[in-house]
C-alpha positions in Angstrom: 73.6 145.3 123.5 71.3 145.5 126.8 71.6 143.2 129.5 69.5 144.8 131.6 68.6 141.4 133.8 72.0 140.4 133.9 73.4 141.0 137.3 77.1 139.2 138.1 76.9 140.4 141.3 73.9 138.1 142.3 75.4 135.5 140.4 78.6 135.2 143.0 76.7 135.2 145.9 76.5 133.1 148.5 73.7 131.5 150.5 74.0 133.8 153.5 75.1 137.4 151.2 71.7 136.2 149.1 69.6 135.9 152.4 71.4 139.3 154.3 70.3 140.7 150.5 66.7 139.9 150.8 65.9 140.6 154.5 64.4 144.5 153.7 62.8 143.0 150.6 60.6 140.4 152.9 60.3 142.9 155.8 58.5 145.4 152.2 56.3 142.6 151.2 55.2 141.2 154.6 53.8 144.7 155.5 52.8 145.3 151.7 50.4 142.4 152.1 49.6 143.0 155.7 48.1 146.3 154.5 46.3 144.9 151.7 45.0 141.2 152.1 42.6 140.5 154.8 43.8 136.7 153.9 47.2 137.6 155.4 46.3 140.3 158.0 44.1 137.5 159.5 45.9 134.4 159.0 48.9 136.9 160.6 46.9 137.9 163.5 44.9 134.7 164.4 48.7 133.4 164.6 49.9 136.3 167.2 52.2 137.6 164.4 53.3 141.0 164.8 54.7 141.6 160.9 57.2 144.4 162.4 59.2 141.3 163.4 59.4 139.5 159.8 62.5 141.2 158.3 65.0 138.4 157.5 64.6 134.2 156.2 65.2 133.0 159.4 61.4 134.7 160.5 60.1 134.1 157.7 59.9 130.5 159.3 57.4 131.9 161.7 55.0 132.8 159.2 52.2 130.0 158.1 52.1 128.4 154.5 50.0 129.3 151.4 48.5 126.0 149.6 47.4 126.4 146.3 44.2 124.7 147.4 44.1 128.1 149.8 43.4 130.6 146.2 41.8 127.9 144.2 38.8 127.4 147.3 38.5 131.0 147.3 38.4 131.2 143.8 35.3 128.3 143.6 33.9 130.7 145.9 33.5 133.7 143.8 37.2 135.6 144.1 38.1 136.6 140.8 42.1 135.9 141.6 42.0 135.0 145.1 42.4 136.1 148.7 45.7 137.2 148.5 45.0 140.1 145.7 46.9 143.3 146.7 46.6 145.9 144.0 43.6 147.5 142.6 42.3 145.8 139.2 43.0 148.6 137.5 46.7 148.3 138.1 46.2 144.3 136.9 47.2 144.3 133.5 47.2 140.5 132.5 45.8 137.2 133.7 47.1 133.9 133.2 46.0 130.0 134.5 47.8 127.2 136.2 46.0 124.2 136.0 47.3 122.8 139.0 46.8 119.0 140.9 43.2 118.6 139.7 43.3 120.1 136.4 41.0 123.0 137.1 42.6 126.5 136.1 43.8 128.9 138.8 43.6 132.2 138.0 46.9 134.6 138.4 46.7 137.9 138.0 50.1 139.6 137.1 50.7 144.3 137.5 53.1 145.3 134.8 56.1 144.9 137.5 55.2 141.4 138.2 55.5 141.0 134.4 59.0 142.6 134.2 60.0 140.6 137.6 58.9 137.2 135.7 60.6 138.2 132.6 64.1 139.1 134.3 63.7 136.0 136.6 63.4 134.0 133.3 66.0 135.8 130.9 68.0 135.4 133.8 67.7 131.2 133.4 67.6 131.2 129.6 71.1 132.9 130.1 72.2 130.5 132.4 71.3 127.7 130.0 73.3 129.2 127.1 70.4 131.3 125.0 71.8 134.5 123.5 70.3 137.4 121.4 71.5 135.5 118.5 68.6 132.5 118.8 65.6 132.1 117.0 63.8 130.2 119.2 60.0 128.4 117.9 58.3 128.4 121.0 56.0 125.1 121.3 53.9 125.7 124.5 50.5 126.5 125.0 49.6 130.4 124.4 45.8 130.0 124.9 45.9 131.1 129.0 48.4 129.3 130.9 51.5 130.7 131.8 53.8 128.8 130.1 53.3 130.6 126.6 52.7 133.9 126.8 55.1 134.6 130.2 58.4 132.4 129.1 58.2 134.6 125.4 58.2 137.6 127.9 61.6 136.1 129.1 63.3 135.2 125.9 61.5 138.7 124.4 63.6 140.0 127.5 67.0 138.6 127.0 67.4 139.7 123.6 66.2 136.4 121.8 64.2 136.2 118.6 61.0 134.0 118.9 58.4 132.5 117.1 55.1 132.1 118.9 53.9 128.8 117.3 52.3 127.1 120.2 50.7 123.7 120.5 49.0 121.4 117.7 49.3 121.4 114.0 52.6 119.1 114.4 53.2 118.2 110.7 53.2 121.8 109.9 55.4 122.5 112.1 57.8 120.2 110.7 56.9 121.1 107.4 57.9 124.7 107.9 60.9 124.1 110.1 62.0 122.2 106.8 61.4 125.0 104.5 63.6 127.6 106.7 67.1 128.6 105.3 70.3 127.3 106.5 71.4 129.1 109.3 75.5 129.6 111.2 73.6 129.7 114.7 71.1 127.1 113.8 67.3 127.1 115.5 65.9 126.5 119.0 62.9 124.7 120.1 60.9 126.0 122.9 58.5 122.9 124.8 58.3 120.4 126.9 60.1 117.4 126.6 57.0 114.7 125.9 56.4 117.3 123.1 59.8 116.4 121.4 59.2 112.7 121.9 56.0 112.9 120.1 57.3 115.1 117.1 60.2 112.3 116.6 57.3 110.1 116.8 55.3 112.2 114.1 58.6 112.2 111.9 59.5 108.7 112.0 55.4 108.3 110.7 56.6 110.9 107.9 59.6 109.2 107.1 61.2 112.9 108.3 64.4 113.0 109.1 64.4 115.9 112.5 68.2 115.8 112.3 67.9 117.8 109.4 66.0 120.7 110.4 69.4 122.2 112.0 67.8 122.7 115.4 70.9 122.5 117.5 69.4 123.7 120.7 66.4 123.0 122.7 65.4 124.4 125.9 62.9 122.7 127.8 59.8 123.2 130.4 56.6 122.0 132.0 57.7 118.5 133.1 61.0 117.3 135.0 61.7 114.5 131.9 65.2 115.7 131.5 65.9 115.5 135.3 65.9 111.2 133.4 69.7 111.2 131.9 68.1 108.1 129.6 65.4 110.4 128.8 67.5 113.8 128.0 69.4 111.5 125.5 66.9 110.0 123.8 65.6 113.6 122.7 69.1 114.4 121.7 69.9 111.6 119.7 66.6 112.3 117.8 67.1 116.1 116.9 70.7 116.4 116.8 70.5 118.8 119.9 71.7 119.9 122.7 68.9 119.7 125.4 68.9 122.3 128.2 66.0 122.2 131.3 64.7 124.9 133.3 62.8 124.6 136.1 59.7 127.0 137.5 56.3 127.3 139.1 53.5 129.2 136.8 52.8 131.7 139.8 55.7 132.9 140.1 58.4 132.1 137.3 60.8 130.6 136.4 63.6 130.5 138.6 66.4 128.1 137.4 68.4 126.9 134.5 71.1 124.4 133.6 74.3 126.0 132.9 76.5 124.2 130.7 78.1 121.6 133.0 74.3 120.1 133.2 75.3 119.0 137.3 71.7 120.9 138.5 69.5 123.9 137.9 71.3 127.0 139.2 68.5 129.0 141.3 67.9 132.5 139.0 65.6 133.9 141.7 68.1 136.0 144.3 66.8 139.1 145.1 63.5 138.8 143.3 61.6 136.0 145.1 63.0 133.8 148.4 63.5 130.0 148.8 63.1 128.1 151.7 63.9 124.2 151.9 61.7 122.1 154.4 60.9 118.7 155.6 57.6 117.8 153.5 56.6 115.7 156.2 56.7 118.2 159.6 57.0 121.1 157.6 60.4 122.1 159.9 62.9 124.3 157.9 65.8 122.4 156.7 69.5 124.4 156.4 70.9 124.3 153.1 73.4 121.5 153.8 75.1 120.0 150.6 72.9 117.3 148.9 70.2 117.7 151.1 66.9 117.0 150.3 63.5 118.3 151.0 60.4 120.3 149.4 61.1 123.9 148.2 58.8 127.3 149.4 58.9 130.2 148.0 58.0 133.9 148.8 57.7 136.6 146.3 59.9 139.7 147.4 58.3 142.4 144.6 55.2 141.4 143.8 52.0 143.4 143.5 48.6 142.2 142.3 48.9 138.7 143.9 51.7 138.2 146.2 52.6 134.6 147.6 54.0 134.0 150.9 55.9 130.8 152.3 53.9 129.1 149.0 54.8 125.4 149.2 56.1 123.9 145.8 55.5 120.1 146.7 58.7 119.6 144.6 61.3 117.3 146.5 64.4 118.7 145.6 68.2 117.6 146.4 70.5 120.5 146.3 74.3 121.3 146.2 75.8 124.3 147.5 79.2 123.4 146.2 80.4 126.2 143.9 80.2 125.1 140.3 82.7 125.1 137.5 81.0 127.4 135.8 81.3 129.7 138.5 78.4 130.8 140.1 77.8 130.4 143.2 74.0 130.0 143.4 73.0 126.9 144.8 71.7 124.1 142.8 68.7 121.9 142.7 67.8 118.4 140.9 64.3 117.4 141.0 63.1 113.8 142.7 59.5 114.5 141.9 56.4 115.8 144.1 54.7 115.1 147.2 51.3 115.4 145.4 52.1 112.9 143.1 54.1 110.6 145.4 52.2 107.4 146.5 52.7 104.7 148.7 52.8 101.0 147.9 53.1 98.1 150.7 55.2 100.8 152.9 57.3 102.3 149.7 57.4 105.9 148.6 56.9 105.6 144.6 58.0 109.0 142.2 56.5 108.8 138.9 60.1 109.8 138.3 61.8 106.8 139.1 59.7 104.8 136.9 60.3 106.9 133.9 64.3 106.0 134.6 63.2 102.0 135.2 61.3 102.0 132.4 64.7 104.0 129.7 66.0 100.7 130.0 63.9 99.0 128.1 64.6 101.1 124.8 64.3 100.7 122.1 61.6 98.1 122.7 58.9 100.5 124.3 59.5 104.9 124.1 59.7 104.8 128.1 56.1 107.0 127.4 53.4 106.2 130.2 51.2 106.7 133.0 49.9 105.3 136.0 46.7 104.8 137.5 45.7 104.0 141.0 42.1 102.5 140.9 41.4 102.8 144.8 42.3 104.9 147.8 45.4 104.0 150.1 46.3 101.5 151.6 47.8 100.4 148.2 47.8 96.5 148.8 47.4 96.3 144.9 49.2 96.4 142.1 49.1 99.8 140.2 48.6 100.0 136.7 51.2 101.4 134.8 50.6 102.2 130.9 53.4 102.0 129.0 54.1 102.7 124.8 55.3 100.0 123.3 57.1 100.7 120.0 55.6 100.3 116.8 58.9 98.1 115.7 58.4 96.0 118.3 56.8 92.3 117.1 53.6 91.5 119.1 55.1 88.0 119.5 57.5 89.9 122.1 54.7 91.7 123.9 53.9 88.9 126.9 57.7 88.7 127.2 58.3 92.3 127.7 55.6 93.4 129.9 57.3 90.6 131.9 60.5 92.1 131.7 59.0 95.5 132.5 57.0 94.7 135.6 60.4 93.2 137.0 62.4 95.8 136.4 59.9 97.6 138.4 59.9 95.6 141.0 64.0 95.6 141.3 64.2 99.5 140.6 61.0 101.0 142.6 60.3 98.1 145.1 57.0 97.5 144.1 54.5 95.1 141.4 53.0 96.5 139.1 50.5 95.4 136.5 51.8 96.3 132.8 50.0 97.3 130.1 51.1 97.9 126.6 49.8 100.4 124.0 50.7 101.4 120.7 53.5 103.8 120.3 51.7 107.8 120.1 49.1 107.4 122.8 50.4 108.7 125.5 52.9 111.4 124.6 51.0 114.8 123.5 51.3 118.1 122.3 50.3 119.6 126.2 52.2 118.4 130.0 52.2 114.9 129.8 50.3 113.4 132.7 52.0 111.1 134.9 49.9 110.3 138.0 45.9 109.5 137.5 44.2 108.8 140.3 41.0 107.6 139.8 39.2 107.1 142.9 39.4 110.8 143.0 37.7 111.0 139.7 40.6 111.6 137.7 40.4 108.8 135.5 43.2 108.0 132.5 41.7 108.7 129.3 40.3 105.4 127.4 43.3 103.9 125.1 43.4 100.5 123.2 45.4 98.4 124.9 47.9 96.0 123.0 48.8 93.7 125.8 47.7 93.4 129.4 49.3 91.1 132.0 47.3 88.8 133.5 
C-alpha cells in the first residue's frame, strides 16, 4: 500500500535538523515571491531588505508580517485573491474561502501543488492521530466553499482513507442512515467539528436515539479548539462511544498537526512543507522554542505557488513542548490557549473564550457547557459581559435562579471576572457550522436573537 506522505525521517527530527532542513526552501520562496508580488517586492524594499540574505529561520525574523486583514483589504478593493498572488490564473486550479474574524469570506486560491502540499500536510496529521486506509470516515464539514470540506477529503482521499462527503445539515438523516449501515470489524469515523457532535447527541436524545449504537468508534475533529477542554473531549466520548482525536490548522495553509495516541499535544505535521515561528503577541519579538513556552504561532509557506504567505501571524496563543514524546517523534508539540483576536480584557484580566468553556464543564450535567459571549461596548470593559449559556432541557426551571448563580461564581473564581448569566434552552447555540464564541457587538457583530429562559438580574 502507498504511503507516499509518510516520511519517518521528518518525523525524528529535531527543532534545529527541521530548521537547517528548510533554510534553501525559504531562501526558494522569498525570491519566488520577490519576483512575482509587487506586495512583497515592495513591502521588502520599502524595509531595506535585500531577499539574497533570507535563507534560514533565524532571517526570516527580519522580514515584516502578513495580516489577514492585509489580503482581505485588497480583496474589498477589487483583487480577485489578493496581493500576494504569484502564479498565473491559468495555473490556479481551485478556490476556496476562509471566513475569518469578521465573517466575511477570504478568498484562497490553491495551483495543483498547493493542493498535493495541503493534502500531504493533512494525511500526514490524520496518520498521526491514528486514521488508516482501513476507515470509512462520514465527513460532517461544510463542502459549499470553505476549506474545511473539500481540502481535509483531499487529505484523508490522500492517506488511503475511504470517505463519505455528507457535509453540514440534514442531521436526522444522517442518523438515520448511519443506523441503517452494516456491522462493521473496524467500525465508522466521524469527520466535524466538535459543537457538531454536541448537537447531534442533542438531536438523538430528542429522537430517543441511542448514538452509542451506530458503532462509530472513532472521531477526528476540526474547526474549533473544544477538545483542547478535557471536560469537553469527554463529554463527546461518553455520548458516541468514541475515541475523540483533534487536529489543529489554519484554512490558508492546512492542516498541520494531529494528536498522536498519547493525547499530551498536537504533534506539528508541517516540517519541510511550511515554517513555524513562535512570537511574543504583544512586541512581536521571536520567542526560542524553550519547553512549555507560550506565545502566538507564524507561519510561512515553503512550496507554495498561486498565493504564497509569508511570516502570516496565526493569533493562536499556543504553549509547546519540545520534550520527545512516547510515541516517538520528535516534532514539537502544541496545546491551544485560545486567540489574540478573540481575547478581551476585563477590569485588567486577559479573558479566553477557552477558559470559560472549562469553568463552565463543571456544571454538567445541569447546563451542556454550550455558549457565547457578547461584549455590548468598546474597551475599557468596566461591565459585566454577557455570557449565554444552554441550560439542559432536564434541568427544572425552579433551579434556574440558583444555577445562573452558581455559574457566574464559578466565573468569577475560575476567570477573574463577573459576568452576567443567561440561560437558554438546550439546542440554541450549538450548530451544524464553527460554533461562535466571541460576539462583539459594538463592532456590529451582534449574537443572533435567542429566547432567553433566565436572566440574572
Amino acid at each position: 500500500m502507498p504511503r507516499h506522505f509518510w516520511n519517518e525521517a521528518i518525523e525524528t527530527l529535531g527543532r534545529e535538523q527541521v530548521c537547517a532542513l528548510e533554510g534553501p526552501l525559504i531562501a526558494a520562496q522569498i525570491q519566488y515571491v520577490y519576483q512575482h508580488s509587487s506586495y512583497y517586492r515592495d513591502k521588502y524594499d520599502r524595509a531595506g531588505i535585500d531577499p539574497d540574505g533570507i535563507d534560514s529561520h533565524a532571517e526570516l525574523a527580519s522580514l515584516p508580517f502578513t495580516e489577514k486583514t492585509d489580503i482581505a483589504e485588497a480583496q474589498r478593493q477589487g483583487d480577485l485573491f489578493g496581493p500576494n498572488q504569484c502564479a498565473a490564473f491559468t495555473d490556479i486550479i481551485r478556490m476556496t474561502c476562509t471566513g475569518g474574524s469578521t465573517g466575511a469570506p477570504t478568498r484562497l486560491g490553491w495551483s495543483r501543488n498547493d493542493i498535493d502540499i495541503y493534502n500531504e500536510m493533512g494525511a500526514r496529521a490524520l496518520w498521526t492521530m491514528g486514521c488508516r486506509p482501513r476507515d470509512l470516515v462520514i465527513s460532517c464539514l461544510n463542502y459549499s466553499m470553505y476549506a474545511g470540506g473539500i481540502m481535509d477529503h483531499g487529505a484523508f482521499e490522500t492517506l488511503g482513507a475511504g470517505i463519505l462527503p455528507y457535509g453540514i445539515g440534514n442531521s436526522e438523516r444522517l442518523l438515520e442512515m448511519l443506523a441503517r449501515f452494516p456491522a462493521r470489524d473496524e467500525g465508522y469515523s466521524m469527520f466535524m467539528t466538535p459543537s457538531y457532535a454536541v448537537r447531534l447527541a442533542d438531536i438523538a436524545q430528542n429522537m430517543n436515539f441511542d448514538l452509542r449504537s451506530l458503532n462509530v468508534t472513532r472521531g477526528y475533529f476540526s474547526g474549533e479548539a473544544g477538545l483542547q477542554v478535557p471536560g469537553y473531549r469527554d463529554k463527546i466520548e461518553q455520548a458516541w462511544g468514541m475515541r475523540a482525536m483533534d487536529m489543529y490548522g489554519t484554512a490558508e495553509l492546512g492542516v498541520q498537526s494531529g494528536e498522536c495516541e498519547h493525547r499530551n499535544g498536537h504533534h506539528y505535521c508541517g516540517a519541510g512543507l511550511v515554517a513555524v515561528e513562535l512570537i511574543d503577541p504583544a512586541s512581536g519579538e521571536v520567542e526560542t522554542f524553550d519547553n512549555e513556552r507560550e506565545g502566538e504561532l507564524v507561519f510561512t509557506s515553503l512550496r507554495r505557488e498561486a498565493c504564497p504567505l509569508i511570516r502570516l501571524r496565526s493569533h493562536d496563543i499556543v504553549r509547546i513542548y519540545t520534550e520527545p514524546c512516547a510515541c516517538g517523534r520528535n516534532s514539537f508539540r502544541l496545546h491551544t490557549l485560545g486567540r489574540s483576536d478573540d481575547m478581551f480584557i476585563v477590569k485588567g484580566v486577559n479573558v479566553y473564550p477557552l477558559g470559560i468553556q472549562a469553568a463552565l464543564l463543571e456544571h454538567r450535567p445541569a447546563t451542556s457547557a454550550e455558549f457565547f459571549i457578547e461584549l455590548a461596548a468598546p474597551p475599557p470593559i468596566d461591565y459585566r459581559p454577557r455570557v449565554c449559556i444552554e441550560v439542559a432541557a432536564s434541568t427544572d426551571a425552579s433551579r434556574y435562579a440558583a444555577l445562573a448563580g452558581e455559574i457566574g461564581s464559578t466565573i468569577k473564581k475560575r476567570c477573574n471576572f463577573n459576568a452576567a448569566v443567561e440561560l437558554v434552552a438546550q439546542g440554541s447555540i450549538a450548530s451544524e457550522h464553527k460554533t461562535r464564541r466571541l460576539y462583539r457587538a459594538y463592532l456590529g457583530n451582534a449574537a443572533p436573537a435567542i429566547e432567553v429562559l433566565y436572566r440574572q438580574g
